[in-house]
N, C-alpha and C positions, 0 to 999 in steps of 0.2 A: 433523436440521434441514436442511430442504432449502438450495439455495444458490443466488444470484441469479447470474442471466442478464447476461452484458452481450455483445453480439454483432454480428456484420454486420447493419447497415438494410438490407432490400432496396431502398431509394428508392436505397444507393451502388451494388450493384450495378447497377440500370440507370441510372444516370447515369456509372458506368465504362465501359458498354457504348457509350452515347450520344456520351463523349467518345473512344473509340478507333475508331469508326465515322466521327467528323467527321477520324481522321488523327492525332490525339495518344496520347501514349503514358503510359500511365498506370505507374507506379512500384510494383509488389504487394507488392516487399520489406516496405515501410511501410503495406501498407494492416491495418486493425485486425483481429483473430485473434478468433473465440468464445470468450470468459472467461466460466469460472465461481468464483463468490467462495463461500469457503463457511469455517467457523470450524473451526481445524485441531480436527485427534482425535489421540489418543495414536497410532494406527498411522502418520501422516504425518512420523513423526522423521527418517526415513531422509531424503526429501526434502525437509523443512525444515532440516535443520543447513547442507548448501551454498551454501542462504541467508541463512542466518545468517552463516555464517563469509564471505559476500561480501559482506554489511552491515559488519559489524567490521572487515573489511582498505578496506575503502571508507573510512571514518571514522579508520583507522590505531588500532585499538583491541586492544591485547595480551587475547584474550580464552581463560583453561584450557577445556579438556573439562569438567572439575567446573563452571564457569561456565554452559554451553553444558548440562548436564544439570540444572542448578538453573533456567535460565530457562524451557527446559521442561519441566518439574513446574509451575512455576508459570503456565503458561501452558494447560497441560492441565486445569489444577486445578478450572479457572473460575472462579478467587478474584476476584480484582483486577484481576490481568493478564487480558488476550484477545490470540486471535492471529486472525489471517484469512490464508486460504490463496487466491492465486487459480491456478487451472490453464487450462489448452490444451489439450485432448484427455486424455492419463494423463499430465501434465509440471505438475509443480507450477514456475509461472513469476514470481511475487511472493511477499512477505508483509508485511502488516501489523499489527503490538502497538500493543497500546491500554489503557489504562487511565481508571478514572474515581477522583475525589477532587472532597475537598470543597475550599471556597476559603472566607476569609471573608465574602466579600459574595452566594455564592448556595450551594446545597444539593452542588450536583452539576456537573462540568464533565468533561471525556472527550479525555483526552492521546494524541493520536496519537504513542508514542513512537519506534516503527521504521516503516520502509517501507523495503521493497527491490524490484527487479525486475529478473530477470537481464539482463543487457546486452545480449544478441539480442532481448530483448521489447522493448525501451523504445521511445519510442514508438510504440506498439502499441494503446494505452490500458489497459494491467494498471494503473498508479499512479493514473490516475482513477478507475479502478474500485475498487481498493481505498479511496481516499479516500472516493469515495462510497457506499461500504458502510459502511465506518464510521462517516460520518455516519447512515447509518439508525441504526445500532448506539446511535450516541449520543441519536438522539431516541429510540427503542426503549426504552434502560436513561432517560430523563428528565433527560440531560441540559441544562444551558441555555447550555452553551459548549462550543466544538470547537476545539482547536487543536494544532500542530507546532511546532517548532523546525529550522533546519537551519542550515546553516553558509556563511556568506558567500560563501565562492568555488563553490559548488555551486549554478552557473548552471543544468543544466539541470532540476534539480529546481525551482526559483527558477521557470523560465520557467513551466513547468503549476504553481505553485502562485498566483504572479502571476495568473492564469486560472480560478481554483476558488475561490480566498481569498483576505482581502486581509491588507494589510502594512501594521501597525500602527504599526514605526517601534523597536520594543522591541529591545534587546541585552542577550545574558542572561550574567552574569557567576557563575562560581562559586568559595566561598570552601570552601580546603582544611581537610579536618576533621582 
């Protein structure tokens, strides 16, 4: 399955060109990278677990290798889970898990459950891109909802998601089984 494109506009190149010409300095550490988004494969383990393992210590989440080899099995499986991988040249630099379930009031709805991006990408645009692949994904698979969870003090996810999605006001509470 081929994998989407998200890339430099050339409308910023010349308009980089145009503002360092008029004297200003433009900033390239932060300017955005060519990503490609595409649904991991079984050979991509090597470079998914890193990110994995810096989603879980990010979240503060004691997570075994047995854990980390069950989620992908389930992830490669193409059951329920999905994963999306995005790279930068041969550097896998995000990931996205997602899953779809049903709800009582419609058929199909599509949980964006992880998102990660290594800390030298971020703002880059790899977590937009992964979001909005996933929404393909989810209108793709029929779904009629799209949504995430994160955690209050995680501002800058908050910020780009404030800007993609809205905030419905929900606090999600969960009861120990």
């Amino acid at each position: 399955m081929p994998g989407i494109r998200f890339g430099i506009d050339r409308r910023l190149d010349r308009l980089t060109d145009k503002f360092e010409n008029a004297g200003f300095r433009i900033n390239l550490a932060r300017r955005p990278m060519p990503i490609l988004i595409r649904p991991i494969s079984v050979a991509d383990f090597a470079d998914w677990h890193p990110l994995a393992q810096g989603y879980k210590a990010f979240y503060e989440t004691p997570t075994t290798e047995c854990e980390y080899s069950q989620a992908w099995e389930r992830l490669t499986a193409r059951g329920m889970s999905h994963g999306l991988a995005a790279w930068s040249g041969d550097r896998m630099v995000g990931i996205a898990h997602y899953l779809f379930h049903a709800s009582t009031w419609t058929d199909k709805v599509c949980y964006l459950q992880d998102l990660f991006t290594l800390p030298e990408s971020r703002g880059q645009g790899v977590a937009r891109a992964l979001i909005a692949a996933t929404a393909s994904a989810a209108r793709a698979g029929g779904a009629s909802r799209y949504y995430w969870l994160t955690q209050a003090h995680n501002e800058t996810a908050r910020h780009l998601y404030d800007k993609v999605a809205k905030f419905h006001g929900f606090i999600r509470y969960d009861h120990p089984l």
